[in-house]
MIZA-653493 format. One record per residue: z, y, x of N, C-alpha, C, O in turn; residue in three letters; residue number from 1. Coordinates in pm, 1 decimal. Last residue first. Layout:
% MIZA-653493
(atom (Z,Y,X),(Z,Y,X),(Z,Y,X),(Z,Y,X),'ALA',NUM)
...
//
This chain:
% MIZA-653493
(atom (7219.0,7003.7,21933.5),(7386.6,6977.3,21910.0),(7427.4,6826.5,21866.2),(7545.5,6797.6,21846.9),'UNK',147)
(atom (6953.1,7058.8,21910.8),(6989.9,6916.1,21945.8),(7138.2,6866.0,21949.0),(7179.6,6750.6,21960.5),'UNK',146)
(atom (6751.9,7315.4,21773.3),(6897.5,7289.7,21839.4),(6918.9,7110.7,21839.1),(6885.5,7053.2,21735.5),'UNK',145)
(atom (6454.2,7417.0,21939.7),(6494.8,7352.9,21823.6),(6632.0,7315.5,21881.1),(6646.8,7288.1,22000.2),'UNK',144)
(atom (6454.3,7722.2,22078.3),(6384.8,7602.3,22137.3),(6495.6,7495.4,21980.0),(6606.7,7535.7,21945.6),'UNK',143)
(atom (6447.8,8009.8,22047.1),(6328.9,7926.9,21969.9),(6331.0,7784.0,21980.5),(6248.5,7713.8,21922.0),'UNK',142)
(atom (6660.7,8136.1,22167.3),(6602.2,8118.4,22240.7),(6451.1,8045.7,22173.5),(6353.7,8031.0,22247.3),'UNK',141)
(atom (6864.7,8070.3,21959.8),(6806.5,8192.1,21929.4),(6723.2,8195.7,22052.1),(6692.5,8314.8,22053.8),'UNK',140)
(atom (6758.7,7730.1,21778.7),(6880.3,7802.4,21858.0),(6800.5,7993.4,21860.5),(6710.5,8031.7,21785.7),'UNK',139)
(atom (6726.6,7602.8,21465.0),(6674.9,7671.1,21569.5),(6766.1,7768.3,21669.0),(6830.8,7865.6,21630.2),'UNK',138)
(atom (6932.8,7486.2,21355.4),(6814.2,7421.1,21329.5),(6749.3,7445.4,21415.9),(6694.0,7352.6,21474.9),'UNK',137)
(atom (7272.3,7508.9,21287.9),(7180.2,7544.5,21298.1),(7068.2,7432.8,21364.3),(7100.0,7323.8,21411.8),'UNK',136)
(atom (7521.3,7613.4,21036.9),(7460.1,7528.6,21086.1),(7302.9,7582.9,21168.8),(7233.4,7674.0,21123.9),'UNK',135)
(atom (7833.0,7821.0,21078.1),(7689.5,7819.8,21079.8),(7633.4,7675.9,21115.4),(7684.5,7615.9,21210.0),'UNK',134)
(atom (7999.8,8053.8,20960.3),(8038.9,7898.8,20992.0),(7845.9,7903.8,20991.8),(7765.8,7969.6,20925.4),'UNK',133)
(atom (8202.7,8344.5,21087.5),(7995.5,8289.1,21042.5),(8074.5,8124.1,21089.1),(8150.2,8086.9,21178.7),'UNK',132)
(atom (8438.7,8541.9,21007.7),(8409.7,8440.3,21062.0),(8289.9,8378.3,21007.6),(8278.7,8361.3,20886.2),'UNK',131)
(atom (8590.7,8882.8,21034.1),(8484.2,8790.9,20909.2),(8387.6,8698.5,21112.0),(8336.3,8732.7,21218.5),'UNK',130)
(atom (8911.5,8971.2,21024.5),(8795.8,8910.8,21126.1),(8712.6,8814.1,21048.4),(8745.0,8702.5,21008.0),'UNK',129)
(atom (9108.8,8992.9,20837.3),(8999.1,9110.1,20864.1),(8870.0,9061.2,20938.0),(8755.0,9100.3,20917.8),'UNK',128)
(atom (9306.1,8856.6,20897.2),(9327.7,8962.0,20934.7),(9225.9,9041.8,20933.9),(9222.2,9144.5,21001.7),'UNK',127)
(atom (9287.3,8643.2,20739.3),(9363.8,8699.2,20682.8),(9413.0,8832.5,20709.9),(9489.4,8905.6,20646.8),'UNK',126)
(atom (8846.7,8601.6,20765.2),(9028.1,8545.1,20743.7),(9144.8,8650.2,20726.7),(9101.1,8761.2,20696.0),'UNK',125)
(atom (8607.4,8626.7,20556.5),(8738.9,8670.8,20595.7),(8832.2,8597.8,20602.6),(8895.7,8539.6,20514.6),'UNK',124)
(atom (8333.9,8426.9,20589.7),(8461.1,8457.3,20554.6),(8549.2,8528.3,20615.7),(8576.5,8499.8,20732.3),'UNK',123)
(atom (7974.2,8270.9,20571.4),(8064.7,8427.9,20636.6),(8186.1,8374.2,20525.4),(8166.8,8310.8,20421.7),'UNK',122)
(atom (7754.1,8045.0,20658.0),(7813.3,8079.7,20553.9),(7973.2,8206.3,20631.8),(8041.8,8190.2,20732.7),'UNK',121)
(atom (7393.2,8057.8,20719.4),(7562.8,8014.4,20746.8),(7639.4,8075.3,20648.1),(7592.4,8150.4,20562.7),'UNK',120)
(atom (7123.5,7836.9,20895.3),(7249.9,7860.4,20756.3),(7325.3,7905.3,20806.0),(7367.3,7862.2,20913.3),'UNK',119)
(atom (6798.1,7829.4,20980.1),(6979.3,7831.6,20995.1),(7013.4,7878.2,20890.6),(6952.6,7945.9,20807.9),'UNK',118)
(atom (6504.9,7764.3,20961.2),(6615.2,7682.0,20896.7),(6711.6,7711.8,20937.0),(6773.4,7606.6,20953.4),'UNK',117)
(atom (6350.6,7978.1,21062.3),(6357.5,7891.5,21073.3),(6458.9,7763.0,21099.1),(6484.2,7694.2,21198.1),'UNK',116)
(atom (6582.6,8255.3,20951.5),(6462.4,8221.6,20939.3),(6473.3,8107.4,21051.9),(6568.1,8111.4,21130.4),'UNK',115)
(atom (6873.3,8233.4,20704.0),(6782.9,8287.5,20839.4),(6631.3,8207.1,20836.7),(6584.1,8129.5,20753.6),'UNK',114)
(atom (7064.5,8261.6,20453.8),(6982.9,8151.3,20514.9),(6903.2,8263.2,20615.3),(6884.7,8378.2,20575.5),'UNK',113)
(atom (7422.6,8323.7,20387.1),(7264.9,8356.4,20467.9),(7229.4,8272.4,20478.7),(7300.1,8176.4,20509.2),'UNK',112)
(atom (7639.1,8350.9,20125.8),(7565.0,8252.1,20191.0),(7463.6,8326.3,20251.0),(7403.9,8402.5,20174.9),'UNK',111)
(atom (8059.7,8428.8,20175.1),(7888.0,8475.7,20135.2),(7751.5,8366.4,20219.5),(7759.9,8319.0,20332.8),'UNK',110)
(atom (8320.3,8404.6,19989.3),(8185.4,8375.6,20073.0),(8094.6,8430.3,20072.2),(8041.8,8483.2,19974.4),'UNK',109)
(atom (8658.7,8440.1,19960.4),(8545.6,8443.2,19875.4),(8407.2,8438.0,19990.8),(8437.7,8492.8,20096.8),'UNK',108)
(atom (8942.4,8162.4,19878.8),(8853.0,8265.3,19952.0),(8717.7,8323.3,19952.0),(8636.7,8231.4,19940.3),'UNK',107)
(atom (9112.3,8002.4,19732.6),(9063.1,8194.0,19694.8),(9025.6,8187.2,19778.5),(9123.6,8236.3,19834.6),'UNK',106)
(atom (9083.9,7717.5,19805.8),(9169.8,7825.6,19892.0),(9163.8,7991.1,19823.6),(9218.0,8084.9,19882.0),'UNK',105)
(atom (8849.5,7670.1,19648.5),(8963.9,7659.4,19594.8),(9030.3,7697.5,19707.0),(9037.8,7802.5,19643.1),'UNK',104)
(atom (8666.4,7812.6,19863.9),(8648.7,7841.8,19739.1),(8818.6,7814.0,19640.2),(8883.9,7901.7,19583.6),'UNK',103)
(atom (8700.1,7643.0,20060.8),(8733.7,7797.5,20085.8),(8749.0,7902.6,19934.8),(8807.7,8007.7,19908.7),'UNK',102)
(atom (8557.4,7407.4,19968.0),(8678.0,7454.4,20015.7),(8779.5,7568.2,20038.4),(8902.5,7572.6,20033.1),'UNK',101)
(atom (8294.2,7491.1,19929.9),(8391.8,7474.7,19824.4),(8559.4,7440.0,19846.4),(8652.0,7446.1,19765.6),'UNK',100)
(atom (8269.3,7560.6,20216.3),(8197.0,7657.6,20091.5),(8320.7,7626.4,19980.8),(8412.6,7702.5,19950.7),'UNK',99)
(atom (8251.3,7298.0,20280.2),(8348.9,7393.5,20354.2),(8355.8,7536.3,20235.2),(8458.8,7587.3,20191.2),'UNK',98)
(atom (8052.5,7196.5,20148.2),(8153.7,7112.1,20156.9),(8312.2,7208.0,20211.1),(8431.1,7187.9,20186.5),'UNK',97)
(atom (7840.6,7331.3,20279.8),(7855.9,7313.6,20103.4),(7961.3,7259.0,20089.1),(7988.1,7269.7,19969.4),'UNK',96)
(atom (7854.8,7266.2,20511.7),(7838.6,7394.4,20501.9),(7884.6,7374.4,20319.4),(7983.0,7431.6,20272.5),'UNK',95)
(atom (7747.2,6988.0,20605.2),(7872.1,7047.3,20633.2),(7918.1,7131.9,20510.8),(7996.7,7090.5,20425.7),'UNK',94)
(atom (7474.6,6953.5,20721.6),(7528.6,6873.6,20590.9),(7684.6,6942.0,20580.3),(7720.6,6891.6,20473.9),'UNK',93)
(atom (7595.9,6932.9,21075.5),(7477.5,6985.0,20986.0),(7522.5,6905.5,20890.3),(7591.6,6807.0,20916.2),'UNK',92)
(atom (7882.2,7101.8,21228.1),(7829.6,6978.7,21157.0),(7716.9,6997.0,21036.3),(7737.1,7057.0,20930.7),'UNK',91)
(atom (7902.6,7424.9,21263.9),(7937.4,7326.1,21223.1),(7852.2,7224.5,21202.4),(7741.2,7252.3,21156.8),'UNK',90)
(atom (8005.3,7674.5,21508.9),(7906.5,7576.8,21416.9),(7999.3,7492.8,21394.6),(8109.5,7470.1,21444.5),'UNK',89)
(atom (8092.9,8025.1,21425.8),(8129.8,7858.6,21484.1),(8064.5,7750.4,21426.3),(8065.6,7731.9,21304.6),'UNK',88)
(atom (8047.3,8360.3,21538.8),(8027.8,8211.7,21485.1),(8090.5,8051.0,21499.4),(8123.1,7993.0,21603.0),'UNK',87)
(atom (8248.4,8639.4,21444.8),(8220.5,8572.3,21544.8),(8200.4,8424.3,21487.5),(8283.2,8366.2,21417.3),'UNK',86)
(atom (8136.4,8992.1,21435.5),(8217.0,8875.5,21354.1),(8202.0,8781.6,21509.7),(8168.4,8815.7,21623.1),'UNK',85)
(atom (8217.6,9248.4,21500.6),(8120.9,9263.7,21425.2),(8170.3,9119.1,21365.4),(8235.8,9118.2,21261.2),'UNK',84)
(atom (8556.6,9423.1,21621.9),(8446.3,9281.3,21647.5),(8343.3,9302.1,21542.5),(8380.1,9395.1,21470.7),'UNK',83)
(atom (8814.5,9574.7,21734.9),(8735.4,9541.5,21680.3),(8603.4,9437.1,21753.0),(8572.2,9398.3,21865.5),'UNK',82)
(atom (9099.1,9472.2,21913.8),(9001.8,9541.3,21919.0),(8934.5,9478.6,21772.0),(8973.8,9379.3,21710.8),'UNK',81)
(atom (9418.2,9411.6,22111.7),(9326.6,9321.4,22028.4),(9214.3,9503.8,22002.4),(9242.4,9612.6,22052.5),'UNK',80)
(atom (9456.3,9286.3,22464.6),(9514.9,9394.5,22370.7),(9386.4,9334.2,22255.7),(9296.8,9253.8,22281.4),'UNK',79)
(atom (9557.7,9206.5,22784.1),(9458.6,9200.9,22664.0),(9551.1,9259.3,22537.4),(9673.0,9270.5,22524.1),'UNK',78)
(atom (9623.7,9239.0,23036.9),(9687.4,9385.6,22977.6),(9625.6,9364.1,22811.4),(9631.6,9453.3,22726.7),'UNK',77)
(atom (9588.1,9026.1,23161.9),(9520.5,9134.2,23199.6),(9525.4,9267.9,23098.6),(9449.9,9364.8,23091.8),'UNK',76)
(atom (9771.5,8850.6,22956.8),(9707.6,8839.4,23093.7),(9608.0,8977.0,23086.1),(9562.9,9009.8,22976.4),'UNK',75)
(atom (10036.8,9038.2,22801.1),(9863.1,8951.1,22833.6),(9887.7,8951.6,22922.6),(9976.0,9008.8,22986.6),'UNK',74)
(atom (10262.2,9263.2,22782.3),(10294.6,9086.4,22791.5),(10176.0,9025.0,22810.3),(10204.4,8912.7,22852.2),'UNK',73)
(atom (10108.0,9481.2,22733.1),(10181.2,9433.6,22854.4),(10232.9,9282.0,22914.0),(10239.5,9222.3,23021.5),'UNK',72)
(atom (9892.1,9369.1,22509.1),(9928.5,9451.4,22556.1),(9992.0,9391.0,22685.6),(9953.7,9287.2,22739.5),'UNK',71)
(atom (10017.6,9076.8,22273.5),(9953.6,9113.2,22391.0),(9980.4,9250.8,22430.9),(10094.1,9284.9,22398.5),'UNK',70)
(atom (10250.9,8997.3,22172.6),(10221.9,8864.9,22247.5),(10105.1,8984.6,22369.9),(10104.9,8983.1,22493.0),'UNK',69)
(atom (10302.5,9168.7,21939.5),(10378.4,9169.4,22022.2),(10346.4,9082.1,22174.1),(10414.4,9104.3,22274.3),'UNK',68)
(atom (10053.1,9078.1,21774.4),(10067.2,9202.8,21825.9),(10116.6,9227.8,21930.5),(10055.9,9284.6,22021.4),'UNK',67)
(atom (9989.5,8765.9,21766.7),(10023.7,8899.0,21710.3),(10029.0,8933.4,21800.9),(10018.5,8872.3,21907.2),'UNK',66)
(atom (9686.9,8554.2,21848.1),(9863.6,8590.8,21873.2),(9914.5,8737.6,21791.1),(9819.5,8811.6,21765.7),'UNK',65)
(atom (9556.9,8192.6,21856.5),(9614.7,8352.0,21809.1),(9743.8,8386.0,21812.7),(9851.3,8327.8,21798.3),'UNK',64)
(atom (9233.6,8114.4,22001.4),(9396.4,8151.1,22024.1),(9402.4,8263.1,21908.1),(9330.1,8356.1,21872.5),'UNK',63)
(atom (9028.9,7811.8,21983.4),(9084.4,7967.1,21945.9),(9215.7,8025.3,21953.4),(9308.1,7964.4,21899.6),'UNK',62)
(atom (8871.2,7678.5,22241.9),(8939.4,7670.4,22165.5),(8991.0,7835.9,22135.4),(8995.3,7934.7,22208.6),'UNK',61)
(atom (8623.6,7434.1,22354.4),(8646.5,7535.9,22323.5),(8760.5,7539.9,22222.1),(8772.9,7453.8,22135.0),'UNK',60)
(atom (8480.9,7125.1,22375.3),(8556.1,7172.0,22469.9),(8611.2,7328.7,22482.8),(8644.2,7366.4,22595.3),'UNK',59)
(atom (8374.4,7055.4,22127.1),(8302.0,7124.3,22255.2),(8353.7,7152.1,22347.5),(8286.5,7213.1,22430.6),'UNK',58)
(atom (8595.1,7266.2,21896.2),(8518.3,7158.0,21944.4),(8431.5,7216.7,22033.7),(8400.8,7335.0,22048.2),'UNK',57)
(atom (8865.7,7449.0,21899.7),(8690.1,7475.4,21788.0),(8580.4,7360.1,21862.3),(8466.0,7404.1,21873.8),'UNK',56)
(atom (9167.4,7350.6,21828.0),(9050.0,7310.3,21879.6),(8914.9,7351.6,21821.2),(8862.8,7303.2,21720.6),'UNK',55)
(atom (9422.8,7654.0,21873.7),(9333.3,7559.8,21865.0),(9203.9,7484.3,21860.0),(9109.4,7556.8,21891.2),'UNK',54)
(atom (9709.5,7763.3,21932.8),(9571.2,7766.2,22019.9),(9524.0,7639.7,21898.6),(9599.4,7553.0,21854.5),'UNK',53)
(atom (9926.2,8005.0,21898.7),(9883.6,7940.0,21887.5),(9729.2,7906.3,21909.9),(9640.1,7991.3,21907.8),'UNK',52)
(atom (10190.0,8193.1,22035.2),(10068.9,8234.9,22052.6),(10031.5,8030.7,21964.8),(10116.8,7943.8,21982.7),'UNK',51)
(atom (10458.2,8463.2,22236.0),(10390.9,8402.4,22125.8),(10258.5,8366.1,22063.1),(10189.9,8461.8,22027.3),'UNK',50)
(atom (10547.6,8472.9,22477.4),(10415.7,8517.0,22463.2),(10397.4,8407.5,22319.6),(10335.8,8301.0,22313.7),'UNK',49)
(atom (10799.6,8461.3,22525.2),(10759.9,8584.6,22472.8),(10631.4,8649.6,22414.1),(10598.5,8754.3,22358.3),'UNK',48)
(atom (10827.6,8254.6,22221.7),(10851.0,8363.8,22282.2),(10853.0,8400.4,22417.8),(10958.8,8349.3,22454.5),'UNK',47)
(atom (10579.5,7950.4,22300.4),(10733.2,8037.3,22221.1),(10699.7,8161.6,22285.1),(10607.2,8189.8,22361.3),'UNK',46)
(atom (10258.5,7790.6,22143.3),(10344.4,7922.4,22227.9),(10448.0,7934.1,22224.4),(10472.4,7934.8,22103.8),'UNK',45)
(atom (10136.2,7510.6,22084.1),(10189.6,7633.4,22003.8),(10304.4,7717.8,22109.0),(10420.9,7684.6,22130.6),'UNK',44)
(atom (9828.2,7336.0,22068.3),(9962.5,7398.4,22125.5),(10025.0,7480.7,22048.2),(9972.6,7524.1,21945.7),'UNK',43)
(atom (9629.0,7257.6,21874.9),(9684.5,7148.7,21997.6),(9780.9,7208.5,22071.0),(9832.8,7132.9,22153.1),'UNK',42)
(atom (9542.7,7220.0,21557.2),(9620.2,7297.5,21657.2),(9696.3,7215.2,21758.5),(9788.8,7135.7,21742.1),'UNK',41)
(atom (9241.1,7174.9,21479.5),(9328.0,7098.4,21441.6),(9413.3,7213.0,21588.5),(9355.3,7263.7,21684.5),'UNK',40)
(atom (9070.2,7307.1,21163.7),(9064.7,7349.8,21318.6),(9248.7,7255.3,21340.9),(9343.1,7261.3,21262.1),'UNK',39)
(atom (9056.5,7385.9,20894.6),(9057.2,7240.7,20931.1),(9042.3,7246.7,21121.8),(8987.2,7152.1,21178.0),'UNK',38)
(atom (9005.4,7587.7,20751.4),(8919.9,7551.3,20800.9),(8895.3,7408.4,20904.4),(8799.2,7353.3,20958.1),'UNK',37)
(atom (9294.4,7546.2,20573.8),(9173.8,7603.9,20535.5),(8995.9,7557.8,20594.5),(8901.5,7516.4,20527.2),'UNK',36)
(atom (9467.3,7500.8,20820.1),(9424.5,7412.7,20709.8),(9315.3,7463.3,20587.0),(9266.1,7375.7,20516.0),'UNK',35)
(atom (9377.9,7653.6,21067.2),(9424.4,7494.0,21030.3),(9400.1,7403.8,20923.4),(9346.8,7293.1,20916.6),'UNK',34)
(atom (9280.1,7894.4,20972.7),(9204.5,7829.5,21038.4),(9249.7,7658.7,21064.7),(9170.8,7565.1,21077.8),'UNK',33)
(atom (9539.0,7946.3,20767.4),(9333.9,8003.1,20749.7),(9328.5,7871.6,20816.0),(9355.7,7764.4,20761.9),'UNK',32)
(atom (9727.5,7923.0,20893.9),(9758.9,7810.0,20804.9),(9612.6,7840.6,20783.3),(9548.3,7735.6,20780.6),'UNK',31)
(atom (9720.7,8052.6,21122.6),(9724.4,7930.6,21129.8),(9721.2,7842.6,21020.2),(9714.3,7720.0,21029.0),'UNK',30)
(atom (9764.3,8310.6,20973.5),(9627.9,8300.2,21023.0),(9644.7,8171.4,21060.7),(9536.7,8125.9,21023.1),'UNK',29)
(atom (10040.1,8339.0,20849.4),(9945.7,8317.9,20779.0),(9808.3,8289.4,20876.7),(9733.3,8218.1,20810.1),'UNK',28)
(atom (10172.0,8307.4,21098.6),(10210.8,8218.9,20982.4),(10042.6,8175.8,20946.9),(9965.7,8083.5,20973.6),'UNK',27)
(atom (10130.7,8564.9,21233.7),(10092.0,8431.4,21330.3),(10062.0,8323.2,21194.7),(9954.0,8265.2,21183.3),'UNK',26)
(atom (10020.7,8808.0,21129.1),(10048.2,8721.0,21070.1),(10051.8,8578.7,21133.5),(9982.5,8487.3,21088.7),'UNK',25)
(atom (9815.8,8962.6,21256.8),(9900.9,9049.9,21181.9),(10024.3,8915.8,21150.8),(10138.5,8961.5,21156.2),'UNK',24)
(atom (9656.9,8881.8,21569.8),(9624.6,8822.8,21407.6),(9787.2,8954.4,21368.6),(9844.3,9015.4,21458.9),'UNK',23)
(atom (9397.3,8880.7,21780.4),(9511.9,8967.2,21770.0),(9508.8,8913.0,21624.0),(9404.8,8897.0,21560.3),'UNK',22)
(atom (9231.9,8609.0,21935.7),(9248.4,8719.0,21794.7),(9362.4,8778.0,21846.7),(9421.3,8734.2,21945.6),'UNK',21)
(atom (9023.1,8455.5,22119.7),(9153.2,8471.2,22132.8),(9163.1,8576.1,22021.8),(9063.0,8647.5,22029.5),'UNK',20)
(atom (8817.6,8225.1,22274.7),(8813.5,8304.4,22186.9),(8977.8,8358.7,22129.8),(9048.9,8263.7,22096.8),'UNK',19)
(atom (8741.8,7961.0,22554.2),(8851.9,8052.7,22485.1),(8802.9,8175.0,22399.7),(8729.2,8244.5,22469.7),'UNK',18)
(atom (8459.3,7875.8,22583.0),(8595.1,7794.0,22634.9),(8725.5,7866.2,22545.8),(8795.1,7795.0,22473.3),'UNK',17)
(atom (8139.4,7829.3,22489.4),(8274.9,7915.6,22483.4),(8382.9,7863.2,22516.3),(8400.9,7765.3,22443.8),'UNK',16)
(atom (7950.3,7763.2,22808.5),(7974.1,7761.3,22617.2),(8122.4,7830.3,22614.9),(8193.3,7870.0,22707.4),'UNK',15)
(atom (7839.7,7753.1,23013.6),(7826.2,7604.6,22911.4),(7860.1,7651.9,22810.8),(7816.6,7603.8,22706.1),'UNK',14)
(atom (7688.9,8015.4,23177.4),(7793.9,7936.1,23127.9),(7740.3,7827.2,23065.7),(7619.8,7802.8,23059.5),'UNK',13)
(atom (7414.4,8147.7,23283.1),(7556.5,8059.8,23389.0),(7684.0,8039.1,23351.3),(7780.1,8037.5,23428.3),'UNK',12)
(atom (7153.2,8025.9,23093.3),(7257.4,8119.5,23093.8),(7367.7,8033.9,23231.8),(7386.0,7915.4,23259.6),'UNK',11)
(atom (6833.2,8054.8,23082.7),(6898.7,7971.4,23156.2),(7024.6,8050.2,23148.5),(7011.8,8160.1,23202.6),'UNK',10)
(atom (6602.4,8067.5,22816.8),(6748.2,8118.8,22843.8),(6809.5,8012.4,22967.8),(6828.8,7894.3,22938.9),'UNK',9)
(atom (6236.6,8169.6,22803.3),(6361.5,8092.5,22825.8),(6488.4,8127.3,22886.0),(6496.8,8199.8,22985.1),'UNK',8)
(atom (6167.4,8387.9,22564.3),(6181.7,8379.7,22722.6),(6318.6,8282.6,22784.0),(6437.9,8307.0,22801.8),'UNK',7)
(atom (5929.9,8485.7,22286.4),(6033.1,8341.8,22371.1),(6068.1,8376.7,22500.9),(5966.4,8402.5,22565.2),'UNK',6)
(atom (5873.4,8789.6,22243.0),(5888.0,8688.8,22348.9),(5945.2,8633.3,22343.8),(6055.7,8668.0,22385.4),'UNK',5)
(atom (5799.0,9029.9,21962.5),(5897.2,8987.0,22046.3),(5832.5,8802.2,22141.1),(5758.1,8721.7,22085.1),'UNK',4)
(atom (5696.9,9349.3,21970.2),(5680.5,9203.7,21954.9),(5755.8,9133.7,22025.6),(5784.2,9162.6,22141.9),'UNK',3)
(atom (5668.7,9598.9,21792.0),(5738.7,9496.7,21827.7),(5751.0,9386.0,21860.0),(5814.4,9308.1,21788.8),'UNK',2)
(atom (5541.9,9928.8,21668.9),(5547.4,9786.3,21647.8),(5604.8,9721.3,21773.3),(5590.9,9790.9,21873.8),'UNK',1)
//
């Protein structure tokens, strides 16, 4: 048996600043997260380092680049990899609204509810990378979220 401890989180960041994909499809993965998920795109890369960025709020933003953009051409040789998924909140009341969005886009969902009140809702985008839209209620430290 297991028990687990509240232990308060003092972490030495603020939050996510950059999240970056390897995508198959510069086209298609900007049109997912732009207009699908409504992420508004505040740059766009040329050659060599081909690459689009945009806003996941909070002062954080998502990059994507094919193939050719990383490896030797990265900053630090970045190259793309596997992932389990990766979250992005959203606006509480949200989630049913994005749901049926994704819905007439074909895209297909899945709903979790967690324990003391989080939601979220999971999607594949176009390269495979299953994305958690999540509202939440209770952060994972226990302390109630105030976002």
């Amino acid at each position: 048996m297991t028990s687990q401890t509240t232990v308060p989180v003092t972490a030495p960041t603020e939050g996510v600043y950059e999240l970056t994909l390897e995508v198959a499809d510069l086209v298609a993965s900007e049109r997912f997260y732009a207009d699908v998920l409504g992420m508004p795109v505040v740059d766009r890369w040329e050659p060599p380092r081909t690459a689009t960025w945009l806003a996941l709020g909070g002062g954080g933003f998502l990059g994507l680049w094919p193939v050719e953009t990383g490896g030797v051409d990265a900053i630090h040789q970045g190259r793309g990899g596997s992932h389990v998924h990766f979250a992005l909140r959203v606006l509480p009341g949200t989630l049913a609204a994005m749901a049926e969005r994704l819905g007439r886009a074909a895209y297909e969902t899945e709903w979790r509810h967690f324990a003391q009140g989080n939601v979220a809702l999971y999607v594949t985008d176009p390269d495979g990378n299953v994305v958690e839209l999540t509202e939440l209620v209770t952060r994972w430290d226990g302390q109630p979220d105030r976002a």
